[in-house]
C-alpha positions, 0 to 999 in steps of 0.5 A, spaced: 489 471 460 485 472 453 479 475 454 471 470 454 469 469 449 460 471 451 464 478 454 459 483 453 464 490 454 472 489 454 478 495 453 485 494 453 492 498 452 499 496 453 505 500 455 513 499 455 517 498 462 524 497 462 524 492 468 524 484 468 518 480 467 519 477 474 520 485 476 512 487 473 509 481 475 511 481 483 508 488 482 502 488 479 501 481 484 501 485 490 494 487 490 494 492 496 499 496 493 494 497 486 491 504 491 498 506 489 496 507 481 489 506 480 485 511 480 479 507 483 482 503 488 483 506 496 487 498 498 483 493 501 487 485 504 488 478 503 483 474 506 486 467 510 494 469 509 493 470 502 498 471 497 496 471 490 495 465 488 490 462 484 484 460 489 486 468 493 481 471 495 482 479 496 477 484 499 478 491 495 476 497 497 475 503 491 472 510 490 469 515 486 468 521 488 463 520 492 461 513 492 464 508 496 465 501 495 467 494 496 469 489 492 472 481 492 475 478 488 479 472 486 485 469 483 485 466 477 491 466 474 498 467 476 504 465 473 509 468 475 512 472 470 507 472 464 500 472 467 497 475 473 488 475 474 483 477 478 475 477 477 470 481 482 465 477 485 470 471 485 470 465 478 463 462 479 460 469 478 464 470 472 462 478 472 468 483 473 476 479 469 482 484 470 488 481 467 495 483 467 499 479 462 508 480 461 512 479 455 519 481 454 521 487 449 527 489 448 527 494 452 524 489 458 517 488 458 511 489 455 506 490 460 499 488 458 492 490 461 486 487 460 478 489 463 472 485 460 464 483 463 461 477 462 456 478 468 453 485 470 455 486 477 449 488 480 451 495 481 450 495 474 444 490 472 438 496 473 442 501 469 441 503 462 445 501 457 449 507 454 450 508 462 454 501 462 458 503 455 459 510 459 463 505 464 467 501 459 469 507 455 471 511 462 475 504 463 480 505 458 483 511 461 483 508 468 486 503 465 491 507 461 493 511 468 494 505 471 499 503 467 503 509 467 503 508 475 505 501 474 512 503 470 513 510 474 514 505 480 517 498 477 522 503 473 524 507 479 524 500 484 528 496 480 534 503 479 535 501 486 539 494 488 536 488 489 537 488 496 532 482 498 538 478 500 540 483 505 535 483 509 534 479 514 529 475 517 528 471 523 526 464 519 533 465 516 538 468 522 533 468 529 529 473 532 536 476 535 538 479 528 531 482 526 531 486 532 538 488 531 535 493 524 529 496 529 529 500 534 523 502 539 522 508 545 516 508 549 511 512 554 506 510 558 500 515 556 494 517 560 489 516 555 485 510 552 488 506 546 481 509 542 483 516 542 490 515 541 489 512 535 485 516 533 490 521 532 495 516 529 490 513 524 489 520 520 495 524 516 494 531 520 495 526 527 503 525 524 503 532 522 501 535 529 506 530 534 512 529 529 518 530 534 523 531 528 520 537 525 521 533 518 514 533 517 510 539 515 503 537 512 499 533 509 498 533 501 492 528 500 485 528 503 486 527 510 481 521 511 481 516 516 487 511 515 486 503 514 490 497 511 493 500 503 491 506 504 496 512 501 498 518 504 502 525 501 507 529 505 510 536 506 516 533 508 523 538 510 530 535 511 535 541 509 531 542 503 523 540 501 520 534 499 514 530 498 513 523 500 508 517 498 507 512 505 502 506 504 500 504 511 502 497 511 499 493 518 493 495 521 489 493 527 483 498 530 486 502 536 492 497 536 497 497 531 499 501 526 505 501 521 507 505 515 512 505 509 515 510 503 518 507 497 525 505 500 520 500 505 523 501 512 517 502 517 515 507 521 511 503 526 505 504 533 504 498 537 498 500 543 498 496 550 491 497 554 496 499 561 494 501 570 494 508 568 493 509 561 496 506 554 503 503 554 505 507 546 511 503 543 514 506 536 519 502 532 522 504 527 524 498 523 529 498 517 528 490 516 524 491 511 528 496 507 530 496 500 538 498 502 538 497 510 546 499 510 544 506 507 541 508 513 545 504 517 551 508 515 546 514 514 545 514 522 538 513 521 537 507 527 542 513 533 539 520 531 531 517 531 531 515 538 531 522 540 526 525 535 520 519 537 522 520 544 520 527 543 514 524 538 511 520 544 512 527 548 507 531 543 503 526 543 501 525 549 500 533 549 496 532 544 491 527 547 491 531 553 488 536 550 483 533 547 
């Protein structure tokens, strides 16, 4: 989308992806995951089922070093493939535009990133003007980090099969097939679902009740969990290695579920029972971009035991509270 015309500050900087336009945009489109490369955003949610069409509203949460805050904004544009854009404070308001424009290269994409203010946000309105242009010029470099975050993803995504047509879903083959790619254990624990909650939603909590011994610390700040947020580990099977989650479902005291970049999830469902919590893990590989690798892996037989003994440790870890 070109930029207003009355736009009182505006940046812009491309970068080269070696990726389908189709690819980038499906990327760019898919709001909670923007946690993942702008160096503001901490995630947020669609409202109403939202997708990421024009008429979308999405709720995005964002910080700065101390400062903390939210954000809505609306779809403005999205044609697949070649322009997806959103602006803070919804269309009407016309204050905050951030576009992402696509245009095949012949490396793949040129991928377009565009800021521009018509309206000062209110945040903004009381602030001098140098401290306003200060904002516009730091924006350059946001926008540059992100691009390159954008493309370390996309190419790294698209080295992989597409193996959307593999997974299977339950509109397409019933809920029988889907069940089959997941596998759950579970255990009554003596606690309320708050105070098991409490330790699922933070990074540390997934260190101290891991049963696999996989799980060796937490690299990001260990801040409370919530729906798009990033996560970093310390991670050790045979060899170490550092793993990337987003949370991916979330309900308070509930549901939580979590993926990396290979998207299988692991999951936590909380039932109020006589006697405590009903505590279910899942480990569901439905959603993943190559199921049969981690089925011929062994995956779906080896984690019974280890969530088996997960649910164990927590339980300790709850009781000791």
């Amino acid at each position: 989308m070109e930029c207003a015309a009355d736009a009182i500050a505006y940046q812009e900087a491309s970068i080269e992806v070696a990726a389908s336009p189709e690819a980038v945009y499906d990327l760019v489109s898919d709001l909670v995951r923007m946690a993942e490369w702008s160096p503001e955003s901490t995630g947020g949610s669609w409202r109403d089922g939202g997708t990421g069409q024009v008429g979308d509203v999405f709720d995005g949460s964002n910080k700065v070093g101390d400062n903390e805050w939210m954000r809505e904004v609306e779809v403005a544009a999205a044609d697949r493939g070649r322009d997806f854009t959103f602006v803070t404070g919804g269309v009407e308001n016309n204050r905050t535009w951030w576009s992402y424009e696509m245009a095949p290269s012949g490396t793949g994409t040129t991928l377009t990133e565009k800021w521009w203010v018509v309206n000062k946000p209110p945040l903004w309105v009381d602030r001098s003007h140098d401290q306003f242009l200060e904002r516009a010029a730091a924006t350059l470099g946001m926008i540059e980090t992100t691009l390159a975050e954008i493309k370390k993803t996309t190419e790294s995504d698209t080295f992989y099969p597409d193996t959307s047509s593999s997974v299977i879903s339950s509109s397409e083959t019933g809920s029988e097939a889907l069940a089959e790619q997941m596998v759950s254990v579970s255990q009554v624990i003596s606690a309320s679902p708050e105070k098991i909650f409490d330790v699922l939603a933070t990074p540390q909590g997934h260190v101290d009740m891991d049963g696999s011994g996989t799980v060796k610390g937490v690299i990001s700040r260990d801040e409370r969990l919530k729906l798009g947020s990033t996560f970093r580990m310390n991670m050790k099977i045979g060899v170490p290695y550092r793993m990337k989650s987003t949370v991916k479902e979330f309900e308070e005291n509930r549901l939580i579920a979590w993926a990396h970049f290979f998207q299988h999830r692991w999951r936590y469902e909380l039932e109020p029972v006589e006697g405590g919590t009903k505590v279910t893990e899942t480990f569901d590989w439905s959603t993943a971009r190559f199921p049969k690798g981690l089925e011929w892996a062994g995956y779906p037989t080896s984690h019974p035991k280890h969530m088996t003994a997960t649910l164990e440790r927590l339980a300790e870890l709850v009781a000791d509270k």
